[in-house]
N, C-alpha and C positions, 0 to 999 in steps of 0.2 A: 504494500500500500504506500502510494507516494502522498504525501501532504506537504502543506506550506501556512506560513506564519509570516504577519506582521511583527517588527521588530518594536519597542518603543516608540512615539514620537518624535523624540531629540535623536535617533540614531537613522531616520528615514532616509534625510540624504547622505548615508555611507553603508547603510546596510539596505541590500534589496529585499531579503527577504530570510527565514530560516526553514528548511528543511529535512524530510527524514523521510527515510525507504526503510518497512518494516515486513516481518511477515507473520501468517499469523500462524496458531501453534499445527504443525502439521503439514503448513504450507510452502513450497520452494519455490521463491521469487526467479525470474527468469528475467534480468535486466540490459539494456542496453542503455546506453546514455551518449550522445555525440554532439560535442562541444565543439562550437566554431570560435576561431578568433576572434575575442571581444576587447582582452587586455583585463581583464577584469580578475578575480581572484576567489578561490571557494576554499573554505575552512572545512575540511572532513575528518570526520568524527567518526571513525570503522570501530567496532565494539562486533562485528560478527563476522562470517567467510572473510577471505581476502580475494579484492578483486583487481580486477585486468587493465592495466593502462598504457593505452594504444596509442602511440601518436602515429597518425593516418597517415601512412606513405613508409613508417619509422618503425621503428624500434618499440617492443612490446615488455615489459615489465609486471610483477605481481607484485601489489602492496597489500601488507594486511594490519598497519601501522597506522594512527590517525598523522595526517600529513594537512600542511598548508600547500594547497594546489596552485601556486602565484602564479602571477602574469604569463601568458606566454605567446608567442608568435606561429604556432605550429597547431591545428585543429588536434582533439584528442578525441576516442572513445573509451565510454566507460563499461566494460562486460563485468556482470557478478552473477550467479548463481547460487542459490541453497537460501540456508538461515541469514537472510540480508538484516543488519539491524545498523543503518546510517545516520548520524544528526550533521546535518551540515549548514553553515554559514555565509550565503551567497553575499559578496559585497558587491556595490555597484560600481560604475568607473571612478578609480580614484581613491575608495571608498576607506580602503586598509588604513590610511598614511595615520590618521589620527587618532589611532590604538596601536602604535608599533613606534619602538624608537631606534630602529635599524632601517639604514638605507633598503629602499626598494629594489634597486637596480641590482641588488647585491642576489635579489633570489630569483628574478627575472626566469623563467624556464626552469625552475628547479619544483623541489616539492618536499619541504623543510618538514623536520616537523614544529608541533607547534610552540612550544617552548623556543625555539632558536626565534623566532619573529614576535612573538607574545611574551616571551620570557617565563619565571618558572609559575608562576598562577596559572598557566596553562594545563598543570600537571592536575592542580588540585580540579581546575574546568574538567577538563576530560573525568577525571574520577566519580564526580556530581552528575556527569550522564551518563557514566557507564552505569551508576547506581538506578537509573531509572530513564529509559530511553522514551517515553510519553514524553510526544510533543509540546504538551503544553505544561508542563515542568519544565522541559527543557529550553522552552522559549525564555521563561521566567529568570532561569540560571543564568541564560545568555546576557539577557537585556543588563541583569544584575553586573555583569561580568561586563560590557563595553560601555555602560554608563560610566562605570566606575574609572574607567581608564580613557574617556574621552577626551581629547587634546586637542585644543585649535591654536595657535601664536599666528604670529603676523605671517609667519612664512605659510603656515598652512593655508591663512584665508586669501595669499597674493597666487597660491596654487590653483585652490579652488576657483577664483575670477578667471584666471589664465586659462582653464580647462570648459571651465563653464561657455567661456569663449569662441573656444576653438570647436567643441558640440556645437554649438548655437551656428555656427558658419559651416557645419557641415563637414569638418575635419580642412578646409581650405582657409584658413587664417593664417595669414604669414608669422614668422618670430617676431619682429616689432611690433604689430597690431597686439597681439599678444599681451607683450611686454607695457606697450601705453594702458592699456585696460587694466594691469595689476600694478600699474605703478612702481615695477621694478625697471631692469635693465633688461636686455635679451640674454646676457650671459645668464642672471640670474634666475629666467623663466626656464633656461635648459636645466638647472641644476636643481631647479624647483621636482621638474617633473622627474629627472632620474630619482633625487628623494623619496616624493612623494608617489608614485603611479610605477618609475622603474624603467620607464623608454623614451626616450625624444618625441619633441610634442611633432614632429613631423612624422613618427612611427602612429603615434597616436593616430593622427589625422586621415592615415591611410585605410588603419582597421576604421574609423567613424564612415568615412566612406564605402567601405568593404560593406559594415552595416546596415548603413542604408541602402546599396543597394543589391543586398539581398534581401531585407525586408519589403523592399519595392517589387523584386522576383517572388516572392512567395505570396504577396497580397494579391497580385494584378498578373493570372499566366496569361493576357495576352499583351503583354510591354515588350517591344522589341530590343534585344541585347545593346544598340546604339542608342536608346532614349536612355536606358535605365543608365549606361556608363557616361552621359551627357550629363545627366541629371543627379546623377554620384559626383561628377567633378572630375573625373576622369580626362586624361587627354585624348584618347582616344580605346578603340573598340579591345584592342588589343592588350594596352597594358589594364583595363577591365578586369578581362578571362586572366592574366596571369596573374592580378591579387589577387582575384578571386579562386584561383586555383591553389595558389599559398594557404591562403586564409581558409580555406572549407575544403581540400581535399580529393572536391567533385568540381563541375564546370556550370555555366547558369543556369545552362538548358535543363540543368536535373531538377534545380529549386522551384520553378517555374508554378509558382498556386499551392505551394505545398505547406503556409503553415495556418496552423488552423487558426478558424473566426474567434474564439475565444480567447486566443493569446494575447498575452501582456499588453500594454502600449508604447514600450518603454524600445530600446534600440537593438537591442542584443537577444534577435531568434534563437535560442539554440531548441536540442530536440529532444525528447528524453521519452522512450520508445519501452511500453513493459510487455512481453510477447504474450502475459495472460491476460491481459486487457485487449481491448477496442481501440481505445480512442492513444491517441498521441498529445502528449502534452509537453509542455516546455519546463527546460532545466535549468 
């Protein structure tokens, strides 16, 4: 059973949302989960099986550890099987910086666990959901757990402007524009983002564009590959298909109508696929 939770109030814009994949007694989940390049970052909390992480094209791994799934530039799948019991922490873009006092860029594609980015309260978090993996406990624990460690200074809020920015323009804001809007320098808008988010705000801008327009393929199959790479900000049709190909693993023509009317409204499709269910729902 897949479910999702609101975070607190005050942690809305840095946390998207909290989650858990359970099963129930008797039951063996049959998971799939595929994660497109967002930049974005998810706190896994494994307390059952250990499962399969794929990066599409790459290299296959088995974790059964709870790990910090940080940023990364390469689409992933997630395969689990059996007694599945997950809590996990989706942050939105950006969202980590202001709960962690280690560089971002430092774990860029990695998948830490959580104590190295969170530090050691981490040890005692994880123990309080291993003790009771109900979601809405565990939501409680959470909220408790990143209220408490909430952190904004000037650097973070000159980040946030500068990021806010760069979404708002659809990932095409140059480094000065940038820079004017948060009131620092452009050196310091780079050093902002590797900090806080972990990639150059021109890596950023590429996945924002990658995003939109694949959300624009999966709302509307009949948008032709040139409108949508026009209207992404793309230079042309070509270098399109090759982030797109980077970024998700497949090419547009596969995405074409494919995510469902009920999803998010927020920028970052990904797909989270359970093979005893129906329906398809996003992760």
């Amino acid at each position: 059973m897949y479910r999702l939770r609101e975070p607190a109030p005050e942690l809305r814009p840095y946390i998207e949302n909290y989650w858990s994949v359970s099963h129930e007694p008797g039951e063996e989940v049959d998971l799939r989960v595929e994660v497109f390049v967002d930049a974005r970052a998810d706190l896994v909390f494994n307390v059952g099986v250990p499962y399969r992480r794929v990066v599409i094209g790459g290299a296959t791994v088995e974790i059964s550890a709870s790990t910090l799934d940080a940023q990364r530039l390469v689409p992933i799948r997630i395969e689990q099987r059996g007694a599945v019991t997950i809590t996990g922490v989706r942050f939105c873009l950006g969202g980590l910086a202001p709960f962690t006092r280690v560089r971002l860029d430092r774990w860029s594609g990695h998948t830490p666990p959580p104590r190295d980015v969170l530090g050691d309260e981490a040890i005692d978090l994880e123990a309080e959901l291993r003790a009771s993996p109900d979601l809405e406990f565990s939501a409680r624990v959470l909220d408790e757990f990143f209220l408490a460690r909430l952190r904004r200074d000037s650097a973070q809020s000159a980040f946030e402007e500068a990021l806010a920015a760069l979404v708002h323009a659809g990932g095409r804001a140059g480094l000065d524009e940038l820079a004017e809007t948060a009131g620092v320098s452009p050196r310091q808008v780079e050093r902002l983002f590797a900090r806080c988010l972990g990639f150059p705000p021109s890596t950023v801008g590429r996945v924002v564009r990658f995003q939109t327009a694949l959300r624009r393929l999966m709302e509307d199959p009949g948008v032709t590959l040139g409108d949508v790479a026009a209207d992404a900000g793309y230079y042309d049709q070509a270098h399109f298909v090759r982030d797109f190909r980077l970024f998700s693993g497949g090419v547009p023509r596969g995405y074409r109508g494919y995510y469902p009317e009920e999803g998010p409204s927020d920028f970052a499709p990904n797909v989270v696929v359970f093979v005893q269910d129906e329906s398809e729902l996003r992760g």
